[in-house]
Backbone bond lengths (Angstrom), bond angles and torsions (degrees), N, CA, C in turn:
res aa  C-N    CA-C-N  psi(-1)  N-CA   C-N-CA  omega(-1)  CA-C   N-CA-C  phi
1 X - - - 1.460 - - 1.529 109.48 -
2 X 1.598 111.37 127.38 1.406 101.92 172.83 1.645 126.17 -76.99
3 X 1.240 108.05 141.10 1.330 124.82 172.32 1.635 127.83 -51.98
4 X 1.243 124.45 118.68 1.463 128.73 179.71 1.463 116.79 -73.04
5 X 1.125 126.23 103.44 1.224 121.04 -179.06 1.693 126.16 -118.39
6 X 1.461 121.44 88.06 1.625 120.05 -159.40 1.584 95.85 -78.45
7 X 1.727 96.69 128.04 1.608 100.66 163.81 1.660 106.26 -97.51
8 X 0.871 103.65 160.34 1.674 112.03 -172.66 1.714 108.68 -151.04
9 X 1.486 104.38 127.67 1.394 117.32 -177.31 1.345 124.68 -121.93
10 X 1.044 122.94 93.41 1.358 152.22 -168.17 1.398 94.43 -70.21
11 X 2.164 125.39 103.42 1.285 129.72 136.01 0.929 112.41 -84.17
12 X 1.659 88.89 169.26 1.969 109.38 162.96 1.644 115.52 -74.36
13 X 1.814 119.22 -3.48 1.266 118.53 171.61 1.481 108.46 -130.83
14 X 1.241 116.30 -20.10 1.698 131.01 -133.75 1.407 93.89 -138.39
15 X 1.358 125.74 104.30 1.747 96.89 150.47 2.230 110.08 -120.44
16 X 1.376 96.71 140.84 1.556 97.77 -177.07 1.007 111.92 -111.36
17 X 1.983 129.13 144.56 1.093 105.28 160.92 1.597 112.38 -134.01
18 X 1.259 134.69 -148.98 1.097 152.26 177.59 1.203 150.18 176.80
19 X 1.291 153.33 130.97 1.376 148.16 -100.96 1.710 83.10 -141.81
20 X 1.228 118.97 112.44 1.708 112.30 -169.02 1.476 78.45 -124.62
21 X 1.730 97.68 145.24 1.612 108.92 -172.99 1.939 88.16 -147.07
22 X 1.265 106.32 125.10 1.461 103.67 -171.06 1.514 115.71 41.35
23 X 0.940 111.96 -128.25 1.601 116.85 171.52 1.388 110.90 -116.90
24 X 1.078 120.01 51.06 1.471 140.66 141.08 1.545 124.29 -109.41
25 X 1.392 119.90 111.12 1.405 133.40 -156.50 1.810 87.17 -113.23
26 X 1.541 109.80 117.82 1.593 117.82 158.15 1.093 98.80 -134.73
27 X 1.968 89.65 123.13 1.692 113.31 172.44 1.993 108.15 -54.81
28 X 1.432 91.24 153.75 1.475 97.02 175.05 1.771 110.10 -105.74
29 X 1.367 119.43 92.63 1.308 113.40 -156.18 2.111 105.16 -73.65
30 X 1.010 106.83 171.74 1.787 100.16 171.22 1.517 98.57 -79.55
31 X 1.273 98.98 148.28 1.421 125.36 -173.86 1.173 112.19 -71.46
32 X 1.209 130.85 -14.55 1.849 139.19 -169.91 1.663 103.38 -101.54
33 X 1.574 92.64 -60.05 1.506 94.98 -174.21 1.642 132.33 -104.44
34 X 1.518 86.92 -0.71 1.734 94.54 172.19 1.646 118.04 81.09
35 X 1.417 91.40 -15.05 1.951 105.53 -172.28 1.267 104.89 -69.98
36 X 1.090 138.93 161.45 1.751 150.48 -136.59 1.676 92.08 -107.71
37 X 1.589 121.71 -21.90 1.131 116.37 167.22 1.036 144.38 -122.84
38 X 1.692 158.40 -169.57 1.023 131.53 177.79 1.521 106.75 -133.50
39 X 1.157 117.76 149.09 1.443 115.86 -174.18 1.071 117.46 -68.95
40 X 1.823 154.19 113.45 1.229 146.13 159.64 0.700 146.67 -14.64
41 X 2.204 129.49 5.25 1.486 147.83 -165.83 1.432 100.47 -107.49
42 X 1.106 97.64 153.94 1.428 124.77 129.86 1.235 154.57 -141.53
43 X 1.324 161.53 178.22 1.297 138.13 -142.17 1.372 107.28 173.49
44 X 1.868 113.06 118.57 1.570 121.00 -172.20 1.225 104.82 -67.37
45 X 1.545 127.63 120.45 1.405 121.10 166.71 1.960 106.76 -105.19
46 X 1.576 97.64 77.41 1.928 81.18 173.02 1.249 88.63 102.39
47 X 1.698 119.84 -114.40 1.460 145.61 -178.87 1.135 119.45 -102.24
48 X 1.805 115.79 -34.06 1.216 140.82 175.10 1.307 115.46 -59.02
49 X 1.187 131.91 133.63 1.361 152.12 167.46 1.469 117.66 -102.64
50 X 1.099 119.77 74.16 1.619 130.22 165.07 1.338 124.05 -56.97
51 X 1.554 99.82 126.79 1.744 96.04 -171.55 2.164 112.19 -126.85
52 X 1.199 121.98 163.18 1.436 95.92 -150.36 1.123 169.81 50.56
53 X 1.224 147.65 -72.28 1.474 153.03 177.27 1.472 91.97 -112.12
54 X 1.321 108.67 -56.22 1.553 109.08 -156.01 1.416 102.50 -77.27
55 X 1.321 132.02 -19.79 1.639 133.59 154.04 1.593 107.14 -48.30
56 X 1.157 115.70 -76.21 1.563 126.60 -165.00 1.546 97.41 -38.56
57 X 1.813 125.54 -64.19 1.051 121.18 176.04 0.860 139.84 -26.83
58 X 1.446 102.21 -35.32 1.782 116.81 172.62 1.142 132.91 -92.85
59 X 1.692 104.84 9.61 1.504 109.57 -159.66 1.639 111.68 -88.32
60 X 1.815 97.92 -11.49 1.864 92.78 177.51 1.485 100.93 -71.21
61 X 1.145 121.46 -28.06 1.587 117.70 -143.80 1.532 82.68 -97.24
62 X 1.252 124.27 -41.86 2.086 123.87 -177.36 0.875 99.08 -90.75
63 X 1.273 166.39 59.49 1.511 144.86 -176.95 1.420 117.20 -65.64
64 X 1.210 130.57 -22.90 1.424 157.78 -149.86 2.043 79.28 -106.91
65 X 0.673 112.34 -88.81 1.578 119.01 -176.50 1.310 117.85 -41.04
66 X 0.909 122.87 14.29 1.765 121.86 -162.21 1.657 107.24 -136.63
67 X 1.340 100.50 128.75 1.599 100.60 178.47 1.642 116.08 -160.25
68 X 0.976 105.30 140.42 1.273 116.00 -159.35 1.815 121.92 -105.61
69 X 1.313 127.34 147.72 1.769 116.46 -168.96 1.352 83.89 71.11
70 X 1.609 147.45 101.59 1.436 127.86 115.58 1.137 128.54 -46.09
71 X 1.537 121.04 -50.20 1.350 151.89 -161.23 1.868 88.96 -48.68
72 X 0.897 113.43 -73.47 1.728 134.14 163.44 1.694 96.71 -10.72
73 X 1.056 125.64 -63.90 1.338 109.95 -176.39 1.139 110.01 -88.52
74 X 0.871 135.38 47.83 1.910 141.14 144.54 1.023 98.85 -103.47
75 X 1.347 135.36 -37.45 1.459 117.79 166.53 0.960 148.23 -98.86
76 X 1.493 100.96 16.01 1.517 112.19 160.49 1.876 109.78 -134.98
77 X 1.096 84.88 46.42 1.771 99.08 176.46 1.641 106.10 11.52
78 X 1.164 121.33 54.39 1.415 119.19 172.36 1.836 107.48 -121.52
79 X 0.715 155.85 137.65 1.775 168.93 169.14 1.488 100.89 -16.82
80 X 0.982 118.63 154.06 2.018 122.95 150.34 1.357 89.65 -108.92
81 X 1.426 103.51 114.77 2.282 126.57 176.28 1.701 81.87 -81.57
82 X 1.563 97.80 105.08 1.907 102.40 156.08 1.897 102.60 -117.48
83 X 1.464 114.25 86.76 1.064 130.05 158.88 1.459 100.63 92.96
84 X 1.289 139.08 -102.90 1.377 153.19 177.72 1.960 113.42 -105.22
85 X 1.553 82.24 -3.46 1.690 90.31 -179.65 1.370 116.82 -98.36
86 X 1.376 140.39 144.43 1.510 135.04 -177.80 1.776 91.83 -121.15
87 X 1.467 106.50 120.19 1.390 96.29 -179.34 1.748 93.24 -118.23
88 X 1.492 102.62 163.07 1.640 92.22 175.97 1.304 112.60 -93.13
89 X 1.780 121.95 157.19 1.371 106.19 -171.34 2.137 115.39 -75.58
90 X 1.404 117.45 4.60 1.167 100.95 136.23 1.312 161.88 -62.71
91 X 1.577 81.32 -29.04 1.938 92.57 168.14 1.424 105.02 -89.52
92 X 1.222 123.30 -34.02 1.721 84.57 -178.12 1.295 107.12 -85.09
93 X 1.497 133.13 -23.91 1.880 113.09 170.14 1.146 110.55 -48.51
94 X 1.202 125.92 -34.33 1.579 134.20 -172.68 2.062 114.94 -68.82
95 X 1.134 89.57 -24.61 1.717 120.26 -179.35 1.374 90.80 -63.23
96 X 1.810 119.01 -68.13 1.553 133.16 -123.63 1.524 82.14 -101.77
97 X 1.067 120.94 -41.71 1.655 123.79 -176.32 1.734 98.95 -54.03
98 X 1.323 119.32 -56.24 1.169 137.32 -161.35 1.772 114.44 -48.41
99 X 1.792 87.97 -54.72 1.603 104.25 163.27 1.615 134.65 -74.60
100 X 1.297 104.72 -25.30 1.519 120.03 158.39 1.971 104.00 -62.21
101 X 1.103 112.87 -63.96 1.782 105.94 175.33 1.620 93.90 -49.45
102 X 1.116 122.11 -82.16 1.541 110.78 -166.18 1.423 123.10 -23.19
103 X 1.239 122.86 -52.67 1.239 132.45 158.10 1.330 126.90 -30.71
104 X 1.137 112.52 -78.27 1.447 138.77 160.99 1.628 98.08 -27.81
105 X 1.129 135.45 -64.71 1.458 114.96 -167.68 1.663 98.06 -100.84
106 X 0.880 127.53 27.34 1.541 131.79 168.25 1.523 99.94 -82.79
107 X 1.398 103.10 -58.69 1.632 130.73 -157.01 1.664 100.95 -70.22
108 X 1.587 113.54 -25.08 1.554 109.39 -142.33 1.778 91.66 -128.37
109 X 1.278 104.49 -29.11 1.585 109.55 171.07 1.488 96.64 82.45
110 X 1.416 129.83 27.35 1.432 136.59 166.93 1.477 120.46 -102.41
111 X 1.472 108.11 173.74 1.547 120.46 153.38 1.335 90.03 -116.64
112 X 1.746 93.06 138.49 1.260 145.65 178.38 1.516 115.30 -94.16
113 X 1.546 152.71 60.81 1.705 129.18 161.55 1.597 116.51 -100.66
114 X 0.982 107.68 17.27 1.765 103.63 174.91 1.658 100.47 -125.18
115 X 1.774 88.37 123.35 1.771 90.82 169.36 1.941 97.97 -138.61
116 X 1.680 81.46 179.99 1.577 78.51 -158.76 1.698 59.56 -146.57
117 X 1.693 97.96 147.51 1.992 126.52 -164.40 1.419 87.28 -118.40
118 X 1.347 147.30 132.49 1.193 132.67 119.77 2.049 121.40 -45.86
119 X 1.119 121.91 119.57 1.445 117.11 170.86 1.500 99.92 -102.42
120 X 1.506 97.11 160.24 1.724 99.00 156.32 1.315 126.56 -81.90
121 X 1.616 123.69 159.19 1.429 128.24 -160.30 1.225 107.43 -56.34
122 X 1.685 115.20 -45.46 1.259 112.71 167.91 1.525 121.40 -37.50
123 X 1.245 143.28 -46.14 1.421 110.43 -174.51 0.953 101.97 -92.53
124 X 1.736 85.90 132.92 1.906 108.12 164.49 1.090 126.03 -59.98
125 X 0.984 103.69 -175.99 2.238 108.09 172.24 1.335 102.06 -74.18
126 X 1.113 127.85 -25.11 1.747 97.94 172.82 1.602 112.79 -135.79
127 X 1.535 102.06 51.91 1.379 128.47 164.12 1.283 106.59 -57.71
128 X 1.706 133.08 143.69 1.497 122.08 -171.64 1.485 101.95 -104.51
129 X 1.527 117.23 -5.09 1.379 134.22 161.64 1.808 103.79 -51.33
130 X 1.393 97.98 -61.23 1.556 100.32 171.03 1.612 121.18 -36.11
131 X 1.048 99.17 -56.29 1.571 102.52 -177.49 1.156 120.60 -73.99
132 X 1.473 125.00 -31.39 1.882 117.73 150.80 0.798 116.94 -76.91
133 X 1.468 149.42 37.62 1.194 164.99 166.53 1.790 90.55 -98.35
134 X 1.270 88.53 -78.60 2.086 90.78 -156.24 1.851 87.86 -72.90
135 X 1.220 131.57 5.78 1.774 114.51 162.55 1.154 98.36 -92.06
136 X 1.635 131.41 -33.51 1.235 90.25 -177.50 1.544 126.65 -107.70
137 X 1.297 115.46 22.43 1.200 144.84 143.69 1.552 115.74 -42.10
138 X 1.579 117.49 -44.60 1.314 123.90 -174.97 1.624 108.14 -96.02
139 X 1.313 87.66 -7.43 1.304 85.82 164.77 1.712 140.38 -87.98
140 X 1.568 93.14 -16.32 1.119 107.67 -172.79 1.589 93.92 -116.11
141 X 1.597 126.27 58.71 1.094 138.90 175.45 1.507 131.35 65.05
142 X 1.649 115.98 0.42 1.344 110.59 -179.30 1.675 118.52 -120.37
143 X 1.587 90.72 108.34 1.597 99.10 172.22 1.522 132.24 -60.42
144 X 1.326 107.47 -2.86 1.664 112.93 -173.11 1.486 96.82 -127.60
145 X 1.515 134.02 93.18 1.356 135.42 148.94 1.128 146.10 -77.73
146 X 1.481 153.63 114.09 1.499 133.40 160.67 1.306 87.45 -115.65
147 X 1.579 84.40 157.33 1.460 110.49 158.95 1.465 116.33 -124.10
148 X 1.315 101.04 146.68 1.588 121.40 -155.80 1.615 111.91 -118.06
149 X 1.710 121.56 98.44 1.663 101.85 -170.45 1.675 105.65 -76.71
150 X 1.428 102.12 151.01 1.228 125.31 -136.84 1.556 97.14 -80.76
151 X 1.194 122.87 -23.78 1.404 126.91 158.86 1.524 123.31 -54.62
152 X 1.201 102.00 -46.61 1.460 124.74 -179.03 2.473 104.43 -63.35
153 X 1.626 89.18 -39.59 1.358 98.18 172.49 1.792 108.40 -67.07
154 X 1.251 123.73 -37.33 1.172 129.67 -169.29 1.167 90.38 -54.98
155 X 1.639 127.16 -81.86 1.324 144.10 -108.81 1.931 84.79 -95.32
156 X 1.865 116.08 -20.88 1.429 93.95 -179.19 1.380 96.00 -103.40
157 X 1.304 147.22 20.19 1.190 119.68 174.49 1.410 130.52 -90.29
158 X 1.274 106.60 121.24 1.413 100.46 -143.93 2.189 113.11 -86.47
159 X 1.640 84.00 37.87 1.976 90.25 164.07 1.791 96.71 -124.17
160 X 0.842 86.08 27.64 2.165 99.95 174.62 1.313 125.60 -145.19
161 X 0.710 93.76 -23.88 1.908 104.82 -174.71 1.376 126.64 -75.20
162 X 1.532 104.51 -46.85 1.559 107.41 149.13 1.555 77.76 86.45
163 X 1.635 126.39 177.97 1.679 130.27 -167.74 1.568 90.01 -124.53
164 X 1.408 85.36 89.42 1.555 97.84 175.97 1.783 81.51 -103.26
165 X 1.716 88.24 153.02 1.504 111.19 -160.70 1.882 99.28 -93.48
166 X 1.404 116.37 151.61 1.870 123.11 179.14 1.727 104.44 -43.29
167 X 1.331 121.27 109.74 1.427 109.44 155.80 1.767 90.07 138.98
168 X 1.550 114.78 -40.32 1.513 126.29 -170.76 1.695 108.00 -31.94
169 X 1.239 123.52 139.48 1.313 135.14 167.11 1.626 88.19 -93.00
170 X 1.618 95.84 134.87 1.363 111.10 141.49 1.239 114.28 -131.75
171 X 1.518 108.39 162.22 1.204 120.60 152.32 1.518 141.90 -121.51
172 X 1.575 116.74 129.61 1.605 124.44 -152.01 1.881 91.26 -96.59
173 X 0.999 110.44 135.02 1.585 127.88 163.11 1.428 107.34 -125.04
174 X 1.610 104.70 116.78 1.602 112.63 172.94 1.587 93.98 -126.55
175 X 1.114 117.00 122.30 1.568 153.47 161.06 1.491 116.37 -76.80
176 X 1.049 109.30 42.60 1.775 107.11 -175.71 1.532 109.79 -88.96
177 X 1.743 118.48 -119.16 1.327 105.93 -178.27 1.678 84.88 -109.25
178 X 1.085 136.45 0.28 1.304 133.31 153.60 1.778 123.77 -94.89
179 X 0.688 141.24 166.62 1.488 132.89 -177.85 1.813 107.49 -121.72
180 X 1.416 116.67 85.41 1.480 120.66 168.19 1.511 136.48 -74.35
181 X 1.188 112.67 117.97 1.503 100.54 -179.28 1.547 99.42 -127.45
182 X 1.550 109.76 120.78 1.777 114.58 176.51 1.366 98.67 -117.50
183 X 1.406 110.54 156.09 1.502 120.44 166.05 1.609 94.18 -123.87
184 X 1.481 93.72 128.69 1.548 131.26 169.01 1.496 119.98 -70.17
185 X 1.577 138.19 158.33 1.266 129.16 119.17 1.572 116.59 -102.95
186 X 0.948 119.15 176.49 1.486 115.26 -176.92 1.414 86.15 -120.39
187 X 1.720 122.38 127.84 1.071 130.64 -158.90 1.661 104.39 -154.40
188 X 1.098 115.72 84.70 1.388 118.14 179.70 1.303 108.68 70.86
189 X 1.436 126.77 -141.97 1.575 130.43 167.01 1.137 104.70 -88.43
190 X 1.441 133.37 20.85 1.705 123.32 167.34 1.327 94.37 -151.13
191 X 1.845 109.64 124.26 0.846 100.83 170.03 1.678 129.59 -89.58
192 X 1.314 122.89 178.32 1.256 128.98 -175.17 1.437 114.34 -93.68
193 X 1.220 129.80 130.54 1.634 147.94 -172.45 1.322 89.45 -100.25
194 X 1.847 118.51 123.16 1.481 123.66 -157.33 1.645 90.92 -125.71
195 X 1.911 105.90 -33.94 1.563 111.49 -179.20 1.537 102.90 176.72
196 X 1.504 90.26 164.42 1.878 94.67 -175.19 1.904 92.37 -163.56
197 X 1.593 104.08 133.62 1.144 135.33 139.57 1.403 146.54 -65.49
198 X 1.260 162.72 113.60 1.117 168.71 -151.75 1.539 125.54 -134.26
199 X 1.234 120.82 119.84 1.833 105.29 -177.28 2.070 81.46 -144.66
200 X 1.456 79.54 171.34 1.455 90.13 179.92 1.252 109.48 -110.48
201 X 1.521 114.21 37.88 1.185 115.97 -153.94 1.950 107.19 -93.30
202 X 1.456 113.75 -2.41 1.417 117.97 144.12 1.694 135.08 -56.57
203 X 1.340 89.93 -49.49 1.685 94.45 169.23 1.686 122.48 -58.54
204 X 1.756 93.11 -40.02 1.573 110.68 168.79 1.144 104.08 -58.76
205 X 0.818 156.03 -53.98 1.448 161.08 -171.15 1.791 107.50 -44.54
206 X 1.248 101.58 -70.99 1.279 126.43 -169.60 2.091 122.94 -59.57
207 X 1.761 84.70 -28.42 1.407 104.53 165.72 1.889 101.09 -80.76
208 X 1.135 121.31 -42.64 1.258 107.08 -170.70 1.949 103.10 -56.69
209 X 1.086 101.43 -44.66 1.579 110.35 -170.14 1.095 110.17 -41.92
210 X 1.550 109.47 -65.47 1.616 119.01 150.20 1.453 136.88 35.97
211 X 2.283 66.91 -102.06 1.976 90.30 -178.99 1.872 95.64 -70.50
212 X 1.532 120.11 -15.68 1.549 88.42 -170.45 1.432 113.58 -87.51
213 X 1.260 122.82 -6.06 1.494 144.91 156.65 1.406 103.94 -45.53
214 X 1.481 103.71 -74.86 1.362 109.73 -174.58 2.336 110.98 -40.53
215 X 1.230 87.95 -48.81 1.628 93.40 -173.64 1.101 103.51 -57.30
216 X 1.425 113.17 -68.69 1.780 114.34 178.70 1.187 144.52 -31.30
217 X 1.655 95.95 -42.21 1.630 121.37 -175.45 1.773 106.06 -106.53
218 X 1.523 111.18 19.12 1.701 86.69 -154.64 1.328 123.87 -106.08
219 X 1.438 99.52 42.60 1.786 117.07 151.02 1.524 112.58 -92.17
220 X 1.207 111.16 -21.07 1.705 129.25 174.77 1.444 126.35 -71.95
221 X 1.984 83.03 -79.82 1.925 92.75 179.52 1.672 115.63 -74.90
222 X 1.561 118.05 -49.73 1.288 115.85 172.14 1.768 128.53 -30.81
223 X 1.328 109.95 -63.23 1.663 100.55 157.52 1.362 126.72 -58.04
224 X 1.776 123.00 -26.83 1.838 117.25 179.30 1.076 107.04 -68.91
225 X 1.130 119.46 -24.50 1.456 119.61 -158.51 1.721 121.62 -86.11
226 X 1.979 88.62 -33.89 1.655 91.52 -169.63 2.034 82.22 -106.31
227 X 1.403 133.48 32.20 1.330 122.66 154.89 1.210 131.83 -70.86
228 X 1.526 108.52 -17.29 1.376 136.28 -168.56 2.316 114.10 52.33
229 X 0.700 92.47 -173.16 1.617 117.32 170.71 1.914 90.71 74.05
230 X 1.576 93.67 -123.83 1.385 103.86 177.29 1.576 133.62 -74.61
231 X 1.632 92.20 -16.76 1.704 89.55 -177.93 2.076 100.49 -72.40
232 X 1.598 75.26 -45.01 1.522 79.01 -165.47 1.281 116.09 -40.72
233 X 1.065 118.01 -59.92 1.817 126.09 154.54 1.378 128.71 -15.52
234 X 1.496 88.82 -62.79 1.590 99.40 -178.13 2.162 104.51 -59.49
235 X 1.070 96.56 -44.38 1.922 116.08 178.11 1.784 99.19 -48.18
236 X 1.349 103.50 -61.07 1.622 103.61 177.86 1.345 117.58 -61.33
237 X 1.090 125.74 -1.01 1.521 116.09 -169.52 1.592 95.75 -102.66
238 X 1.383 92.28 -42.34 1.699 102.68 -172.74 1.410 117.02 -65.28
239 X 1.447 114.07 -35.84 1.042 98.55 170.01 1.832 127.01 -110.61
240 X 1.507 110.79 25.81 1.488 104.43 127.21 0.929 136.29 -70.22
């Protein structure tokens, strides 16, 4: 019998996953909206911990409770603030992972214990990010982990990869809220990580947008923003 194995890819906006069974790959779509991805939030409802679509939904009515990029606070070891609560960003990846498996064998009528994490190139092999990665992996029910850098996922997935020949350099560009650039070899069925760059030049990006928001709109956003409490909130969301 073949083995169920969910890969799961943790963005700073986006996370995707999929339920790969031999070499049959079925996406795990969000449960609300059916879309191939899931939104990066989550949001305390009560006791409840909402993750994706069904977070965002709630985010006019929680605004205070709602936060977006978990993944983000693993790397900067600081809390995700959901209302009066400080949770660490292991427990809630561990949350969102948890509900992504649920899904996954809702959708597929399986058991789920093998997953595979995309990480970024940045962590090394003995990154300590790595290692709260696969705890809180076990935390959210799966005893069998790898993690897979996400470049390395690019260059093998084989609806991208195209039949590039043993030895081929590639190169992966991810444009997220960080800006990645790795160079590959193609090295058997795994490829080889030769080097990788990093700028924050996504976030830069996103601040420029910002201030031109701010100019454009700024009989609008300029007062929501500096009102503070809930509008202000509500203003920041809107205008990401």
């Amino acid at each position: 019998m073949a083995q169920h194995l969910l890969v799961v890819d943790f963005g700073t906006y986006q996370t995707t996953a999929a339920l790969v069974v031999g070499a049959q790959v079925h996406p795990v779509p969000c449960p609300v909206t059916g879309a191939l991805s899931w939104p990066s939030a989550v949001c305390l409802d009560g006791d409840t911990l909402l993750v994706g679509t069904a977070a965002v939904r709630r985010r006019e009515a929680l605004p205070r409770c709602f936060a977006t990029g978990p993944r983000q606070s693993l790397d900067s070891g600081e809390p995700v603030r959901l209302g009066e609560r400080q949770a660490s960003g292991q427990e809630v990846l561990a949350a969102f992972l948890h509900t992504v498996r649920q899904e996954a064998e809702r959708r597929f009528g399986v058991t789920v214990d093998r997953l595979a994490l995309t990480v970024p190139a940045a962590y090394s092999a003995h990154d300590v990010r790595r290692s709260a990665l696969i705890a809180l992996a076990g935390d959210a029910g799966f005893p069998d982990v790898e993690l897979v850098a996400d470049a390395t996922a690019a260059v093998m997935d084989p609806y991208t990869h195209g039949d590039q020949p043993d030895g081929a350099l590639v190169l992966v560009c991810d444009l997220g809220a960080s800006w990645t650039v790795t160079l590959a070899r193609v090295h058997g069925e795994r490829p080889d990580v030769l080097a990788h760059e990093t700028s924050g030049s996504g976030q830069d990006f996103d601040r420029l947008l910002v201030d031109d928001l701010r100019a454009a709109l700024h009989d609008w956003l300029a007062p929501a923003l500096q009102s503070g409490g809930d509008t202000g909130l509500h203003a920041r969301f809107a205008a990401a």
